[in-house]
C-alpha positions as CSV (number, residue, x, y, z in Angstrom):
1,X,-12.0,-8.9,19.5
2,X,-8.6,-10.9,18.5
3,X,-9.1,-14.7,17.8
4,X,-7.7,-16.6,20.7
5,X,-4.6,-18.6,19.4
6,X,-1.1,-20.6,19.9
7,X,2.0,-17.8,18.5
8,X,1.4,-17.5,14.8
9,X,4.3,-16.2,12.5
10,X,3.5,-13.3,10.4
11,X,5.3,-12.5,7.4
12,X,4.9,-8.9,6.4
13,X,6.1,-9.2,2.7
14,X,6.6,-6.1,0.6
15,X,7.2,-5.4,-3.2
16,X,11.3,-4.3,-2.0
17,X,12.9,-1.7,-3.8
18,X,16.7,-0.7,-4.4
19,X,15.9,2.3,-2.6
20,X,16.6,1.8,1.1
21,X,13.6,3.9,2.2
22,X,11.1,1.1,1.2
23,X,12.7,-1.6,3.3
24,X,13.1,1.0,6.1
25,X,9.2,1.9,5.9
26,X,8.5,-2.2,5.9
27,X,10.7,-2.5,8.5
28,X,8.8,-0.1,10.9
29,X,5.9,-1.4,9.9
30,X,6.7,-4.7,11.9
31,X,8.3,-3.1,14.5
32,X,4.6,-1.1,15.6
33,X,3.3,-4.7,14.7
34,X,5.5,-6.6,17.4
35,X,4.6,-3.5,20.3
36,X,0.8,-3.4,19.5
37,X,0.8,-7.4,19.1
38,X,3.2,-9.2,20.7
39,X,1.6,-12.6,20.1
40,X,2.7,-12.6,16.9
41,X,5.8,-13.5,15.7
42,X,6.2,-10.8,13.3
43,X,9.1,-11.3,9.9
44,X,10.2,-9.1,7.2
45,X,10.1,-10.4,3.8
46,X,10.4,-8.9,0.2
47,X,9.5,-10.1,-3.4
48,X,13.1,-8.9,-5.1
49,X,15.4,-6.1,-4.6
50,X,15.6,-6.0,-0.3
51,X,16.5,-8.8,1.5
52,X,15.4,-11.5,3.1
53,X,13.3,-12.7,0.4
54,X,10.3,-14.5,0.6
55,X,11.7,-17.4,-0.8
56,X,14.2,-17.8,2.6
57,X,12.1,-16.6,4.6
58,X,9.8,-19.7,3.9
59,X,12.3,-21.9,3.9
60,X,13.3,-21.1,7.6
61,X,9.4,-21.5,8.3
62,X,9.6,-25.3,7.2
63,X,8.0,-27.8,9.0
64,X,6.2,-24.8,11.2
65,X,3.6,-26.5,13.0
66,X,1.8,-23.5,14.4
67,X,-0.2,-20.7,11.9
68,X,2.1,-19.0,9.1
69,X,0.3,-16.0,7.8
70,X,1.8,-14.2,4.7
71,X,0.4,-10.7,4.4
72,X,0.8,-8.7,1.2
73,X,2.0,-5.2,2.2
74,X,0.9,-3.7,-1.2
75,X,-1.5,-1.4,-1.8
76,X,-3.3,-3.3,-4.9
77,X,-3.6,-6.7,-6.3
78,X,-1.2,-6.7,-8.9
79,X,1.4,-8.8,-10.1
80,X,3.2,-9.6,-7.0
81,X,0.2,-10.1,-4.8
82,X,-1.4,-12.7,-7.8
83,X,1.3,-14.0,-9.3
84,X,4.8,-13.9,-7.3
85,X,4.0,-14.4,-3.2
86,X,1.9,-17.3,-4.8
87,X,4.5,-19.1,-6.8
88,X,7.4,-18.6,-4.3
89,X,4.3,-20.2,-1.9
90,X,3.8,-23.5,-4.0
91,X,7.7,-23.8,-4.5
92,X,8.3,-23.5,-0.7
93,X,6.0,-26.3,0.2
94,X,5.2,-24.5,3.6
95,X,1.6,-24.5,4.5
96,X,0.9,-20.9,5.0
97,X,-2.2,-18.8,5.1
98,X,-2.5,-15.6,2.5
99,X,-3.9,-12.3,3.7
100,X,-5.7,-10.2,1.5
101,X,-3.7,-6.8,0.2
102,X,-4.4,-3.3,2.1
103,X,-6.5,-2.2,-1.2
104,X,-8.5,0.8,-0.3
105,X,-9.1,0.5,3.4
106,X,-10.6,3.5,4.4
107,X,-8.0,4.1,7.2
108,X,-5.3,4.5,4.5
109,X,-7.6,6.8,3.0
110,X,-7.8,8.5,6.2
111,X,-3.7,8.6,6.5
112,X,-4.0,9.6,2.9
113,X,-6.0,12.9,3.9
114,X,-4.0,13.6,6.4
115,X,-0.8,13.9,4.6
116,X,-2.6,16.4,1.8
117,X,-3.6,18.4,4.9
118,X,-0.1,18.0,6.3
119,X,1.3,19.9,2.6
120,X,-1.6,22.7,2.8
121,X,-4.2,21.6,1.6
122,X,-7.4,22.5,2.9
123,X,-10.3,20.6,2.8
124,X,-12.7,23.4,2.4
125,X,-10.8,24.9,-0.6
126,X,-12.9,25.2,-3.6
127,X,-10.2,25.8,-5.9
128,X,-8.6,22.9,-5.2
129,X,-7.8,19.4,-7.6
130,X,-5.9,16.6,-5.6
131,X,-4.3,14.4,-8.0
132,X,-3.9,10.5,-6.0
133,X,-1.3,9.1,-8.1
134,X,-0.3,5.5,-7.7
135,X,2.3,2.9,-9.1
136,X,0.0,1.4,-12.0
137,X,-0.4,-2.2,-13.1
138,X,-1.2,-4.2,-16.3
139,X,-4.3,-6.2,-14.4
140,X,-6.9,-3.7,-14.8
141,X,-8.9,-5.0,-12.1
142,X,-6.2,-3.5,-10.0
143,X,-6.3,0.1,-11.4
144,X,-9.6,-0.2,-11.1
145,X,-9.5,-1.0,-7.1
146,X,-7.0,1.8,-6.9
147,X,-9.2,4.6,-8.6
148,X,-12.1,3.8,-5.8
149,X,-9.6,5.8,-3.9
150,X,-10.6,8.8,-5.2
151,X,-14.5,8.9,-4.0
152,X,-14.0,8.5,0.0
153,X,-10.8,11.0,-0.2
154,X,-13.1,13.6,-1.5
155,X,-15.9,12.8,0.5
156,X,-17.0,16.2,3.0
157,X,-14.7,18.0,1.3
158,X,-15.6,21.2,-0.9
159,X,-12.7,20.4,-3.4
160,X,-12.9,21.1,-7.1
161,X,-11.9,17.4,-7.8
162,X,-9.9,14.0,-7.2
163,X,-8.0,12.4,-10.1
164,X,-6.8,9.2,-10.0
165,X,-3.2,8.9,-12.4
166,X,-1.0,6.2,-12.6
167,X,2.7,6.8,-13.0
168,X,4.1,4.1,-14.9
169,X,3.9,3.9,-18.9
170,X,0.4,2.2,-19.8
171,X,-2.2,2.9,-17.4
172,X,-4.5,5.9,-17.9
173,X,-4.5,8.7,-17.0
174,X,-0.8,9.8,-16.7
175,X,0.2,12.5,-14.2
176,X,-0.6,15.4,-17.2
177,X,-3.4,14.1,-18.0
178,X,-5.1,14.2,-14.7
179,X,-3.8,18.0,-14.1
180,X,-5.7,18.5,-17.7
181,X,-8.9,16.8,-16.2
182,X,-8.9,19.1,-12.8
183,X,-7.7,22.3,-14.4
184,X,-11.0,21.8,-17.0
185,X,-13.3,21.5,-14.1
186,X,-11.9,24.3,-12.7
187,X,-9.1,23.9,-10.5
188,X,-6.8,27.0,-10.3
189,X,-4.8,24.9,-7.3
190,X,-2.9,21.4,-7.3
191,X,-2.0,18.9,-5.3
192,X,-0.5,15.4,-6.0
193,X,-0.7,13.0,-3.2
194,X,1.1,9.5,-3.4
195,X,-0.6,6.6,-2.8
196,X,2.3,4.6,-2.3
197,X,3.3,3.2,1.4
198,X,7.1,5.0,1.3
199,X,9.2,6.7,-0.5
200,X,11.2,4.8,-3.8
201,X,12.1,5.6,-7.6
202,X,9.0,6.2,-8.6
203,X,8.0,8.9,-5.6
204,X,11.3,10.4,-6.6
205,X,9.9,10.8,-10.5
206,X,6.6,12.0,-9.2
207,X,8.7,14.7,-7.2
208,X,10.6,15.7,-10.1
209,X,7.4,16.0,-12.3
210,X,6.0,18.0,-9.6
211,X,8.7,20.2,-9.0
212,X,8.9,21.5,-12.8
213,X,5.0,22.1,-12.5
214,X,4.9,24.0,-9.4
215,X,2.5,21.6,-7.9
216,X,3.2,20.6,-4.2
217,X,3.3,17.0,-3.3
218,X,2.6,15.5,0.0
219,X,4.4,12.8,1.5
220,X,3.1,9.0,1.1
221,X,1.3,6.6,3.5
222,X,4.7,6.0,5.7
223,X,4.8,4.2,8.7
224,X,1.5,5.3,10.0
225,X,-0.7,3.9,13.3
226,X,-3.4,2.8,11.2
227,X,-1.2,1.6,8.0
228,X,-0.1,-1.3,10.9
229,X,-3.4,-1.2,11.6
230,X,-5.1,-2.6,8.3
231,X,-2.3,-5.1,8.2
232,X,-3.6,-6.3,11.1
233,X,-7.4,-5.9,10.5
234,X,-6.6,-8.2,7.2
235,X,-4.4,-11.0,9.4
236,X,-7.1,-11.2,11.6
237,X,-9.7,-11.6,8.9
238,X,-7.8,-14.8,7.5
239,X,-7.2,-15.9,10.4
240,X,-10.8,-15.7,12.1
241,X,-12.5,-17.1,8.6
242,X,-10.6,-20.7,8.7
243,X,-9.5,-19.8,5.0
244,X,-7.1,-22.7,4.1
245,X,-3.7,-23.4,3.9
246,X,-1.8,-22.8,0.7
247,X,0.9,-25.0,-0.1
């Protein structure tokens, strides 16, 4: 049941990328947000690259006297979701409320499924080793809340294995290392599925690795029903548990 409420603002905020697919995927995002709930007033934002940034964004919000929310479109709470909405927060002086990040909701696991069924994938092929792979992050707390992925995306399948691999320099495993991992518990098929919300850089890289393996690759989260969904499962949480304002 939706809290009863004057028009709150909510400011979708993504990571932004150079690549205009991100933005595009964002942008879509809000647009299923403003036809399944038009009492919001729903923004764009974006931590660097895309534009408008946070940082104006806020600024146009001053002296709002109804309920800001600023919700984290990010899969995990790295560096933008702890560090950078925070700071460009406090410098804004707007009173705003912070949503928590889409972490591992089980209905992006769900749209997660779907798209390794959408490449070919069965779910009741034994031979087969699903690699998630994700952005990575030096906060090892969120690695850690990205590799739960890999128990509820397996679940009632008869796979051979999930493998949770990072693809930026640091986190382990890498990409190889997780094909090593499935292939040793038997996996004579492969698939790597994204766990990113759209396509950017690092997708691209992923797709390149893939293609010199021979390994199919399904397509990421994307503008899914139930990715707008969780964002608004996790503005309604805030917004129903009388967190406070940040400043």
């Amino acid at each position: 049941m939706r809290v009863a409420r004057l028009v709150t603002t909510l400011v979708l905020t993504a990571h932004g990328s150079r690549d205009p697919r991100s933005a595009a995927n964002t942008e879509a995002i809000a647009g299923h947000l403003r036809r399944v709930a038009p009492e919001f007033d729903v923004r764009v934002a974006f931590c660097e690259h895309s534009t408008p940034n946070l940082r104006d964004v806020l600024g146009e919000l001053s002296g709002a006297t109804d309920d800001v929310v600023v919700v984290p479109f990010l899969l995990a709470s790295a560096y933008h979701a702890r560090i950078d909405i925070p700071a460009v927060i406090e410098q804004s002086g707007v009173r705003v409320r912070v949503a928590p990040t889409l972490g591992e909701d089980d209905r992006l696991v769900q749209v997660l499924g779907e798209r390794v069924s959408a490449a070919g994938a069965s779910r009741f092929d034994p031979e087969l080793g699903v690699v998630v792979v994700a952005v990575g992050s030096s906060h090892q707390e969120a690695n850690a809340q990205t590799a739960r992925v890999a128990a509820p995306l397996s679940r009632g399948t008869r796979w051979a294995g999930v493998e949770v691999a990072f693809a930026t320099q640091g986190p382990h495993p890498s990409v190889p290392e997780a094909v090593e991992r499935l292939t040793a518990r038997g996996a004579t098929k492969l698939m790597i599925a994204p766990w990113f919300l759209a396509h950017g850089r690092i997708t691209d890289g992923i797709a390149d690795y893939a293609a010199r393996a021979g390994i199919p690759m399904a397509e990421p989260l994307g503008a899914h029903r139930l990715v707008a969904a969780t964002v608004l499962d996790r503005v309604e949480t805030v917004l129903a548990s009388g967190t406070d304002l940040a400043a």
